[in-house]
Structures are given as C-alpha cells and as structure tokens.
MDTraj code that builds the backbone (N, CA, C; nanometers):
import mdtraj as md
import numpy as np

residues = "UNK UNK UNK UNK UNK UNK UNK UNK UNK UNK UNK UNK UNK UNK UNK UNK UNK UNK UNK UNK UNK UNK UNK UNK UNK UNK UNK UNK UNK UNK UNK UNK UNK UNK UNK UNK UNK UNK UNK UNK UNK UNK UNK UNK UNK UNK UNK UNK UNK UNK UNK UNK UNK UNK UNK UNK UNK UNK UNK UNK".split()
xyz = np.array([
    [-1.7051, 0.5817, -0.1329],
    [-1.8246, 0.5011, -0.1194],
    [-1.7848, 0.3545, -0.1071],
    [-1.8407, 0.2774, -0.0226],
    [-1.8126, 0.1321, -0.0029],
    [-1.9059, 0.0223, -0.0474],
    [-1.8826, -0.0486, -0.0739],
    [-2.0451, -0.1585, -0.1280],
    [-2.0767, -0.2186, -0.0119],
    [-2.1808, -0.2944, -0.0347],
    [-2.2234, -0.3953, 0.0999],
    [-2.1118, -0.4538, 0.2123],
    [-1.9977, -0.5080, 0.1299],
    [-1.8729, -0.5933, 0.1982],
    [-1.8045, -0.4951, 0.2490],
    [-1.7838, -0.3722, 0.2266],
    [-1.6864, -0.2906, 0.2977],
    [-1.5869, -0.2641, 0.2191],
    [-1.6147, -0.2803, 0.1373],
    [-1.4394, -0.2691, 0.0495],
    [-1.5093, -0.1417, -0.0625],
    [-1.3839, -0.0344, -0.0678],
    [-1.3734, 0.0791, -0.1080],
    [-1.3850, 0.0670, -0.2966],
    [-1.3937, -0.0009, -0.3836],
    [-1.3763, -0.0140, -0.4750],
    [-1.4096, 0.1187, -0.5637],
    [-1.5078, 0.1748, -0.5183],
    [-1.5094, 0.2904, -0.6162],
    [-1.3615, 0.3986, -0.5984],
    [-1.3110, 0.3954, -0.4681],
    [-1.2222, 0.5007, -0.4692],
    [-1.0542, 0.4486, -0.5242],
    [-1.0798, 0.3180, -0.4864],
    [-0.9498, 0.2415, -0.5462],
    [-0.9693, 0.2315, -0.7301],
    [-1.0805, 0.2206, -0.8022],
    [-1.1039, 0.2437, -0.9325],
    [-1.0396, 0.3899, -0.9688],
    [-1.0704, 0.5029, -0.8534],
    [-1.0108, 0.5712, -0.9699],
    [-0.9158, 0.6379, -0.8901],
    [-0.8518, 0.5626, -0.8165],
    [-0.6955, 0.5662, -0.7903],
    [-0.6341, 0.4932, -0.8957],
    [-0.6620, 0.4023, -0.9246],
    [-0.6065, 0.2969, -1.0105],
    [-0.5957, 0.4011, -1.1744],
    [-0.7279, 0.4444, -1.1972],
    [-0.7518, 0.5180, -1.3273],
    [-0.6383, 0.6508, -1.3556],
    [-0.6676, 0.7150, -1.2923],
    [-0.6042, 0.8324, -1.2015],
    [-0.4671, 0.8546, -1.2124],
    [-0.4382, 0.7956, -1.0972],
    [-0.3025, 0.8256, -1.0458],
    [-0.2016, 0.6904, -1.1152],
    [-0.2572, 0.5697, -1.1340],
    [-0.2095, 0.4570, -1.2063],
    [-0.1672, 0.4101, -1.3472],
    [-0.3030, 0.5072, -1.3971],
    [-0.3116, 0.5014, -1.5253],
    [-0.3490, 0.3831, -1.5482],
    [-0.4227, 0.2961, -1.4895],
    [-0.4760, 0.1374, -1.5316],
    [-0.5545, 0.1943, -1.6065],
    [-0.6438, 0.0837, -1.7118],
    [-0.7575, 0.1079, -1.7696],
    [-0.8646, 0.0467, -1.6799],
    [-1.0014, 0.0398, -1.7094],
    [-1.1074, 0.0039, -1.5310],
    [-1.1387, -0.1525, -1.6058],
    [-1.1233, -0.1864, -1.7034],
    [-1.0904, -0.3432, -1.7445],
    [-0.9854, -0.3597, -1.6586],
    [-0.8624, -0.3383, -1.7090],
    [-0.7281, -0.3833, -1.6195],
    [-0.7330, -0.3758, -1.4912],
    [-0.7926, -0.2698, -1.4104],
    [-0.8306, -0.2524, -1.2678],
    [-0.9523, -0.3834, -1.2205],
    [-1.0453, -0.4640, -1.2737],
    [-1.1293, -0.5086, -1.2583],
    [-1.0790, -0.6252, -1.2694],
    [-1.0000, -0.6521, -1.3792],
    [-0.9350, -0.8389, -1.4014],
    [-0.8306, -0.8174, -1.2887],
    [-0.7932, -0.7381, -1.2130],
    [-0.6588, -0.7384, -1.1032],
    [-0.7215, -0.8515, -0.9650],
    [-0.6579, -0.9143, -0.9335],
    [-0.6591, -1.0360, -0.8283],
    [-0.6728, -0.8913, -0.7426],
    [-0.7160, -0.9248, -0.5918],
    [-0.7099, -0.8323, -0.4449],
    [-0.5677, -0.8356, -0.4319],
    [-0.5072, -0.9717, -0.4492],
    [-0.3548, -0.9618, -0.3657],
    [-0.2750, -0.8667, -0.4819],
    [-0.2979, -0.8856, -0.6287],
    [-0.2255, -0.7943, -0.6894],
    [-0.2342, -0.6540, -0.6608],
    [-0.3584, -0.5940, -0.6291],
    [-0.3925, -0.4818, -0.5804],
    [-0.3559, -0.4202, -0.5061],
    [-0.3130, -0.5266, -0.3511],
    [-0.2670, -0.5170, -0.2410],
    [-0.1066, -0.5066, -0.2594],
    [-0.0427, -0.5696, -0.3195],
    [0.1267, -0.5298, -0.3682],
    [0.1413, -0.4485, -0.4992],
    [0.0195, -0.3834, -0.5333],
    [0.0366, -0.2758, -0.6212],
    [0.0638, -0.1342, -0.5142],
    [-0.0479, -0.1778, -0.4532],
    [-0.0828, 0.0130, -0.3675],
    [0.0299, 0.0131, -0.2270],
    [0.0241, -0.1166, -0.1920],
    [0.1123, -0.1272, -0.0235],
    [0.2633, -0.0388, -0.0563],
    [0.2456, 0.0139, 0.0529],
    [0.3955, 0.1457, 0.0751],
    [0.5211, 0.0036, 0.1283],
    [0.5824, 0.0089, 0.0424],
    [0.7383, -0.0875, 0.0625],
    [0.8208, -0.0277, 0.1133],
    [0.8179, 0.0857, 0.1765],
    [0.9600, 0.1628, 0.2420],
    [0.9488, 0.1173, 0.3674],
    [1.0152, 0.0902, 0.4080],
    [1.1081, 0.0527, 0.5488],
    [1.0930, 0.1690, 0.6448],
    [1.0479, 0.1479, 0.7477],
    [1.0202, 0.2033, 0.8621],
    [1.1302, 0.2431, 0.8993],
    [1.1428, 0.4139, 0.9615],
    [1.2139, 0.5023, 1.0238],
    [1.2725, 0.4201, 1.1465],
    [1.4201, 0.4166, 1.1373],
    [1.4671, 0.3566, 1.2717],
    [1.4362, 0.4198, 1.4245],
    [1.3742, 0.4081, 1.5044],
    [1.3353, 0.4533, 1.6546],
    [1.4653, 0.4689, 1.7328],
    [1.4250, 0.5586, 1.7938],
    [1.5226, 0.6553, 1.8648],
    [1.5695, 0.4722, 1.9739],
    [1.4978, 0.4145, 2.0158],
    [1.5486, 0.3126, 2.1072],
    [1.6151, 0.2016, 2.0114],
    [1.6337, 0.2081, 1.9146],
    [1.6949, 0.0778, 1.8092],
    [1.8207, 0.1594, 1.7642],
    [1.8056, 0.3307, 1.7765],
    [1.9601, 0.3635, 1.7402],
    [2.0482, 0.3191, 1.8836],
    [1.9699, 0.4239, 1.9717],
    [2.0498, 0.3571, 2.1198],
    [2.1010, 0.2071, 2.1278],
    [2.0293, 0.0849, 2.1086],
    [2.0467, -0.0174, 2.0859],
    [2.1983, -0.0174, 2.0332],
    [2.2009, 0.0307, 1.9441],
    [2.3323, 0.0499, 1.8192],
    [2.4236, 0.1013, 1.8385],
    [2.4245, 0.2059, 1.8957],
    [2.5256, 0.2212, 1.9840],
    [2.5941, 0.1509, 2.0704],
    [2.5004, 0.0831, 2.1774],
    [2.5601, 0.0353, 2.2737],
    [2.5865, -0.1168, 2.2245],
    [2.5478, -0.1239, 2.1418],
    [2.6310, -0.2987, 2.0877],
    [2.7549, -0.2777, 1.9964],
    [2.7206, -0.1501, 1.9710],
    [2.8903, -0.1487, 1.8496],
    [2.9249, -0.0208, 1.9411],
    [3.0241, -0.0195, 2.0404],
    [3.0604, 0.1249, 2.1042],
    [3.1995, 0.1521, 2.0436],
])
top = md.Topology()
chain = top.add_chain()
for i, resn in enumerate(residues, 1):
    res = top.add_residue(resn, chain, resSeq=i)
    for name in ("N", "CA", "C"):
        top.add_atom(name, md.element.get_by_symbol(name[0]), res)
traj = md.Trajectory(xyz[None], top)
C-alpha cells in the first residue's frame, strides 16, 4: 500500500520489522537516506561478457 506521495512505507515498515528486526520507533526516527543505505544491494555487478573480452584483449 502507498500513501498519497508514493512512497511504500507500509511495506518497508514491516520489512524493516520483519526481516530487520528494527523496532517501528527505530524504523520511523530512520532519515530516507539511512533507509536507502540500509536496504540498497552493495554487490557489484556481474562482469559482461564484452568487459571480459575487453580483458583479454588488453592483457593477451
């Protein structure tokens, strides 16, 4: 469910509750940007078949 602005808060509450284990105080005092470098996936993108080629042909 989304509120007026568009932003998902009920489903991020109980992701946060949930899977986080925040309490919905602690989820509620959280800044957006903390939120945003809480949930954002930090793994590094799969190298592409044209960036190995690349690699090859610069280190042969």
């Amino acid at each position: 469910m989304k509120n007026d602005a568009g932003w998902p808060f009920e489903v991020w509450l109980k992701l946060a509750i949930i899977q986080l284990g925040l309490t919905p105080e602690n989820f509620w005092k959280m800044s957006l940007i903390d939120w945003f470098a809480l949930t954002r996936t930090s793994a590094p993108s799969a190298m592409l078949k044209s960036d190995l080629y690349k690699l090859e042909q610069d280190y042969e």
